[in-house]
Every structure is written in structure tokens, then in C-alpha cells.
N, C-alpha and C positions, 0 to 999 in steps of 0.2 A: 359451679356447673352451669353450665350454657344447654340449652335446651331448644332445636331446630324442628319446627313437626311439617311434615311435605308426605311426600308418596313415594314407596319402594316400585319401582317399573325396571323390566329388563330389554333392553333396548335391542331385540334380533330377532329373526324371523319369526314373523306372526301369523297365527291360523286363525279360521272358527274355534272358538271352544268348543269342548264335543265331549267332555266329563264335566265337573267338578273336582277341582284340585284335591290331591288327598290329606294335606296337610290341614283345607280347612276343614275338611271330613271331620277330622281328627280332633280339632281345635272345637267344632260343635258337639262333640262326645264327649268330651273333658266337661261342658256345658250345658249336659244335657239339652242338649239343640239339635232337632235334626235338619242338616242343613246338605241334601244331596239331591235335589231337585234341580239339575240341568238346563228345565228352560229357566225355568225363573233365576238363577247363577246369569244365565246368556243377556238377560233381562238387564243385568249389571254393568256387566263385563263381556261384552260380544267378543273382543280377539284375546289374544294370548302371545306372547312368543315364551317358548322352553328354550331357548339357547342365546349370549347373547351378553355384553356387560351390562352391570347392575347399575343403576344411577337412583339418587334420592334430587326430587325435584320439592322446590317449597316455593315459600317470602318471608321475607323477614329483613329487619331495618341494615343500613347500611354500617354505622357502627359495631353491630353483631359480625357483619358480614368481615371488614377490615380487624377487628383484636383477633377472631381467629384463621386468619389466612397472610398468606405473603408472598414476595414474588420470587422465585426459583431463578437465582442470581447464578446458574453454574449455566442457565438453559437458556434464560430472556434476554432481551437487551434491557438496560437502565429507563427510565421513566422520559420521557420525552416531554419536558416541561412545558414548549408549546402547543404539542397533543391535548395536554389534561387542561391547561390553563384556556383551549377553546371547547371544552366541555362543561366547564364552570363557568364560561362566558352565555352557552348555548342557555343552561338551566337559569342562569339570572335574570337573562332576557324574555324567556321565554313566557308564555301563560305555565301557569301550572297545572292547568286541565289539559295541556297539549303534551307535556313534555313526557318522552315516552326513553328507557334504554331496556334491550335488549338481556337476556337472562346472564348471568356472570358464572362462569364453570372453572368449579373447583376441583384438585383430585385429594383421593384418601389413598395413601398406601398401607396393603395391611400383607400379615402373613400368608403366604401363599399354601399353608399346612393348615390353617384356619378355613370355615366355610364362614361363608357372611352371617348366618344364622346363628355362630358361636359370638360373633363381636360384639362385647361389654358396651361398645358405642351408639348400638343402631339394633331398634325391638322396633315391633309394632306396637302402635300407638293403644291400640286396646287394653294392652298390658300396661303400659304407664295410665292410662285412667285410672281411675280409682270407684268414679258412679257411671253406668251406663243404663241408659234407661232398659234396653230389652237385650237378648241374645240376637234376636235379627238385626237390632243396629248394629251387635258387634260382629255378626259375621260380615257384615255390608261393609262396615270399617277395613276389615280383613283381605275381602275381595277386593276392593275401590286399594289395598297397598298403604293404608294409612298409616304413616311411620314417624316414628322419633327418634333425632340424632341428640345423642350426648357428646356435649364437648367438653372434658376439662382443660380449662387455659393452662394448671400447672402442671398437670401432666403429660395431656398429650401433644404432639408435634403440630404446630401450624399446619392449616392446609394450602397447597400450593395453588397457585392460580392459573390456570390455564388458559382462561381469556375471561378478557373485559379488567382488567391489569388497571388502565388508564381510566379508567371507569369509576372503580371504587377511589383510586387516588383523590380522583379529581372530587366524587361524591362525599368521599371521607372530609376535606377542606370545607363545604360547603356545610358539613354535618357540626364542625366545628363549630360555626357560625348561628348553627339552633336549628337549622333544619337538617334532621335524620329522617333521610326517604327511606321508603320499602323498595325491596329491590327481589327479584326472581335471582336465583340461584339452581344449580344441577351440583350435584355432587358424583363423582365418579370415582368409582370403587375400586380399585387398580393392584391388584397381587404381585408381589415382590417377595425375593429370597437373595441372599447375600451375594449370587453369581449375575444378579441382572433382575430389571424391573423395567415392567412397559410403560414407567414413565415417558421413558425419550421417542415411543410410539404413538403415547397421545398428544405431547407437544407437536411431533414434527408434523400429526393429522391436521390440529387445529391451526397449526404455524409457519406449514411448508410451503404456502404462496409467497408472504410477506417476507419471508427469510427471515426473524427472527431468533430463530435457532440459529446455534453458531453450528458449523460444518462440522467438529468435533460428533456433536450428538449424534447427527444425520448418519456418519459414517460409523457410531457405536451401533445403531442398528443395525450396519450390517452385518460388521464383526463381531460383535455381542451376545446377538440376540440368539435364545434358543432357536435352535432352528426347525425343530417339531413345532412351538406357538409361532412363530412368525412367517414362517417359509412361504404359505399361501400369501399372505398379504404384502411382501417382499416383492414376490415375485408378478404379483398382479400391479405394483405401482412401478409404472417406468423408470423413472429417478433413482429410486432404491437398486430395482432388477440390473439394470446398467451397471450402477455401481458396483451390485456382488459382480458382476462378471467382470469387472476390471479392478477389481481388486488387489490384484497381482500388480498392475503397472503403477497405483495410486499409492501404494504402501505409505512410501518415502518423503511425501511429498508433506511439505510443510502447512501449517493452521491456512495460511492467505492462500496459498496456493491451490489448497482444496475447497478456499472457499469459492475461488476464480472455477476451478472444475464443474464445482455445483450450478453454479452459470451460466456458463456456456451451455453443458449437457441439458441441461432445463432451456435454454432459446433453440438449440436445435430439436426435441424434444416436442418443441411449440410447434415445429415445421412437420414433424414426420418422425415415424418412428420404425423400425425393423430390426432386426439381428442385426445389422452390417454395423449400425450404428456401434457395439462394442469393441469390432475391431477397428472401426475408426478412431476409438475412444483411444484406446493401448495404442496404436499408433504413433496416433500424436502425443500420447504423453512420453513414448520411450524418443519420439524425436524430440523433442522439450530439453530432456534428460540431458542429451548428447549438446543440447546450444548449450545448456546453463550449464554443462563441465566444460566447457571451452572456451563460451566468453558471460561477460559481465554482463546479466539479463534482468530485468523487471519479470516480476511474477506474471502479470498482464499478459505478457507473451504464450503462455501456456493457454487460455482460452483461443486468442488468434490463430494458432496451429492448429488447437481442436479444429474451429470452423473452416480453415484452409482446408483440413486434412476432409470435412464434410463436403465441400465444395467440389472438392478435387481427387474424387476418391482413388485413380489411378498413382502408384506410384511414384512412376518419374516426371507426370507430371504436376504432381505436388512438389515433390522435392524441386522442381525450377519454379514454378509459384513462391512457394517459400522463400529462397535464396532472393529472388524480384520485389518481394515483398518486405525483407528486411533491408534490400537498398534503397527501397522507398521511406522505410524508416529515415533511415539513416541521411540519406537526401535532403530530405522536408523537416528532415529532426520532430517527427511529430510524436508527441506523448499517449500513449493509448490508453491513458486513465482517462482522457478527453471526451472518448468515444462515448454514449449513453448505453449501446450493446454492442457485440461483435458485429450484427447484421451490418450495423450503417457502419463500422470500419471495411466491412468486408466490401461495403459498397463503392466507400472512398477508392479504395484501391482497385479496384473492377475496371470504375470511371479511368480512373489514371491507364489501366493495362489499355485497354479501346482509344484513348490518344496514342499509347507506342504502338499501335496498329494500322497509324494512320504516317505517311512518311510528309517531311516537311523539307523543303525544296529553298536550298538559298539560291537567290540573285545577287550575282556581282556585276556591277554596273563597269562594265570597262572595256579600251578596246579591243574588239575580238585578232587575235594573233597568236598563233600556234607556237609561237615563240613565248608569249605573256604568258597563256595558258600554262605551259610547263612552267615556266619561272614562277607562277604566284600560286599552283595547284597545291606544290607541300606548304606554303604558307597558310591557306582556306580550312586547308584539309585538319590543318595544327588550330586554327580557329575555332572547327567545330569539334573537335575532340575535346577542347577546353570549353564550348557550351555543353555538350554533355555530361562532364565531368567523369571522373573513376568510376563513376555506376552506371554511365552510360544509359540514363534516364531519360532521354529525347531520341527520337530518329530522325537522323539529319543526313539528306544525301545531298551532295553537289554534282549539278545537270549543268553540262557543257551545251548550251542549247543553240549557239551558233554553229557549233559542232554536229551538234545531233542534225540539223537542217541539214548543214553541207553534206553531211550522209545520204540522207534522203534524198537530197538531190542526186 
């Protein structure tokens, strides 16, 4: 049995205190302790929040820390061996009076039919002493959340890691070696039942910048998720809200493909945000739809038409954007995995429209004769039809300019 002692705190909105909680009421009458004295409770414990998820915060060595935890391989990416291998470089190098990480957050899933106050795992700390000098120390225990987790390795389930992953890896290798650091830990207490668990809610909290959630997850909470617990919080993170609302056009859409969506909607996202943005969204994915049943397309393409479709919020002239846009592909044969985000593709091609807006003027050097002229005009003309190619990707006009003269004269 592994044994973690930290602090019970509930992480949500906080007031003054303005009672004494009734449970330690309670817990001082079990104790013949009268312990309902207000200021002096305030004296302790000045805020409070009554709403809010539960988390157990402690220290304790890193080897503790890695036998009972692991990484949630349905949810993470894999360990990034140059990540951890310049963590174990930083801590070698470093003083060891300097060397500092950040607290490492674990989750517990437990029965959603259970209150935390029932779980065999996690009591207050009071209760597992065994001498305590007075009842005032133990009601001060009680206030201050003084708690103890029980873990048994063989029975109960790892805990997952929600962040600091690369951390312990890396700390774990160096603990190998003979030094076992102390390390801060948070534990988060997470309720589940057989139809759905806010795991995939606290990953994507802690996870949803860096994208290491794969797009699977990110899309379980929409469709997943209860929608009495998560509605508000859905519906207040853009990314997600988006998402429910196009849900209908995303259905079908394959793993890459919705990771590509995730991308885009998240760089436009970064520029601005409104309603329009989900009919923009279902837009472009039902025109998506309609290229990949008809020709052979890169996933890639799906983010590009989102941003055209942003760009160009009109209609029909999206759809000739579009169509300009895949002759530019097609032209330059350029690969759009290339691009680092849509912006700079969207820029590439911008750049290119503002040249076919400018017209370019050939000179043919030869004698002016109204006789030549016709004789060599379908030959120039055949010229520039063949520098423009099938897509017609340069503007090329030919200027009769001895001609043009003799007019004005």
C-alpha cells in the first residue's frame, strides 16, 4: 500500500467564509471539541469555494510518483525521446539548488454513484494518525484539507497523466541512477459511468493548444458528452461550439481529415470569431465532399477551402477562387503539406491572383506591315496561348503598337 499525504481543495468559485463548515461542526462533537467559532475558523482558512472539482495536491519522490501512474495511450502522443532526453540534460547540468519543475497532474476516475467522501482511497489525514497532540490541532488539520491517498499497486488502476508526461520519464531515468527527486503532484478526481467520462474534457483542457489529443477525442466531446455536464462549457469554448454546430457536415469525415479541420477552424479562430464562421465551416466541407467524389484529392485540400471559403465569403466568388486556385495547384504542382499554415498558403496564392491583375504586354520586333501583321498575328497569338498554358495562368495581351499610333494619328 502506497500512501500520498497533500491537501483536499476544491478548485471553484470562492467566497469569504462566513460559517464554519458543518461537517467539521460535526467532526468536533464526535471529539468533544467545540470548534464553531467563525473568526477564529477565518483566522485559518479566510476563502472557501462550495462548487467546483476536487483535486488532492501534495510531494512526494518521483519513483512513487512513476510505479503508480502512466501514460493514456488512447489520448497522448508517444514520448518524445528528444523532449525528455533535454530534460535529463537540463537536470545534469544544472546546480541543484537552481533546478526547479513545475507540479505534474494526475487524474483518478472514480464512480460517478459514489461521493468522494465514500472512496476507500482518500480520508483525511486525522483519521489515519494515530497520536495527535490536541483536538485543536485536529480540527486545524481538518480545516487546512489535510489528506491521505491510498494506493494499492495491485489493485487499483494506474493513474493517468495529464501533464508533465515527459517529466516524470525523464525524472524517472535519472532516479534510476540514485537520484529520486521530490516532485509536486495535483490529483484530479474525475467521475465516470459506463456511457462517458470527463476524461477526454480534462485532456483536451490541459492539451488543446499543443494538439496532442488526437481529433478522435476532441470530437467524443461533442458527440459524447452528456450534454446537461458539458453544454455550458461546450458551448463557451470556440473550437468545440463550432464543432457542435457542424457536426452534421464533419460526420463522415475521416481520422486525418478531421485532424486537418481541427486546424484550420483553430487559425481562423485565431483571426476572429462570429456565427458566420459555422456556415462557413459546413460550406466548405460539403464543397470538399463534392472535389473528393470526383477527383483524386489530398486531405490537405479540406483546410484550403475552409480558408478560401473564409476569405471569400460570397458564393460565386468563392467558387471561381476555388476553381483559380486548384489551377494554381495544378500549374506550379505545389504540395500543400509544404505550407506551415493555411494563412501563408492563402498568401502564396493572393500574391500570384495581384500578378494576373496586372496584364503583360509582348513586343515583337519586326517590320510594321499590315500584310505581316495579319500573316504572323495567328502565329503570336498560338505563342501566347502555349505560355499560358490550359489554365491560363499569366495574362498576355498582344499590342499592335505601330498600329495603335497610326490610329491616333
Amino acid at each position: 500500500m502506497i500512501k500520498l499525504y497533500g491537501i483536499r481543495e476544491i478548485l471553484g468559485v470562492c467566497e469569504e467564509v462566513k460559517e464554519v463548515p458543518k461537517d467539521l461542526i460535526e467532526f468536533a462533537k464526535t471529539k468533544n471539541f467545540r470548534s464553531d467559532n467563525t473568526e477564529k475558523y477565518k483566522k485559518i482558512k479566510p476563502l472557501v469555494a462550495k462548487n467546483g472539482i476536487e483535486v488532492f495536491r501534495g510531494f512526494t519522490d518521483i519513483k512513487t510518483i512513476a510505479q503508480i501512474s502512466k501514460t493514456n495511450e488512447e489520448f497522448q502522443r508517444d514520448i518524445d525521446e528528444n523532449h525528455r532526453n533535454k530534460i535529463v540534460s537540463y537536470v545534469n547540468k544544472s546546480s541543484k539548488s537552481d533546478i526547479y519543475f513545475p507540479e505534474v497532474t494526475l487524474l483518478y476516475s472514480y464512480d460517478v454513484s459514489k461521493n468522494l467522501d465514500e472512496l476507500e482511497c482518500l480520508d483525511y489525514t486525522i483519521k489515519d494518525l494515530k497520536q495527535i497532540n490536541s483536538m485543536e490541532t485536529a480540527a486545524t488539520m481538518r480545516t487546512f484539507g489535510f489528506a491521505v491517498f491510498k494506493f494499492d499497486i495491485e489493485k487499483d488502476k494506474k493513474l493517468y497523466r495529464l501533464d508533465g508526461n515527459h517529466r516524470i520519464e525523464a525524472l524517472s531515468l535519472i532516479a534510476e541512477e540514485g537520484e529520486n527527486r521530490m516532485i509536486s503532484f495535483c490529483i484530479l478526481f474525475v467521475p465516470k459511468n459506463e456511457k462517458y467520462s470527463q476524461e477526454h474534457l480534462y485532456f483536451y483542457l490541459l492539451n488543446s493548444k499543443a494538439l496532442p489529443v488526437t481529433s478522435n477525442k476532441i470530437f467524443d466531446l461533442v458527440t459524447k458528452a452528456d450534454a446537461n455536464v458539458l453544454k455550458e462549457f461546450i458551448e463557451s469554448d470556440q473550437l468545440l461550439n463550432t464543432l457542435k454546430n457542424t457536426q452534421e457536415a464533419w460526420r463522415d469525415l475521416n481520422e486525418e481529415e478531421k485532424q486537418i479541420l481541427i486546424s484550420v477552424i483553430n487559425e481562423i479562430l485565431n483571426q476572429k470569431f462570429d456565427q458566420s464562421i459555422v456556415n462557413i465551416i459546413k460550406d466548405a466541407i460539403y464543397k470538399y465532399c463534392e472535389y473528393k467524389h470526383d477527383n483524386n484529392i489530398k486531405c490537405s485540400l479540406l483546410g484550403a477551402i475552409c480558408y478560401l471559403k473564409y476569405k471569400y465569403d460570397r458564393l460565386e466568388i468563392f467558387n471561381k477562387q476555388l476553381k483559380l486556385f486548384n489551377k494554381w495547384i495544378k500549374k506550379f504542382n505545389y504540395n500543400l503539406d509544404n505550407f506551415k499554415n493555411f494563412a501563408d498558403l492563402y498568401e502564396s496564392f493572393n500574391s500570384y491572383i495581384k500578378t494576373l491583375e496586372r496584364v503583360k504586354h509582348i513586343f515583337v520586333a519586326m517590320e510594321y506591315n499590315e500584310i505581316y501583321i495579319n500573316q504572323y498575328k495567328d502565329s503570336i497569338e498560338k505563342s501566347i496561348h502555349r505560355i499560358q498554358g490550359i489554365n491560363k495562368l499569366h495574362n498576355f495581351n498582344l499590342m499592335e503598337i505601330m498600329n495603335e499610333k497610326k490610329m491616333i494619328i
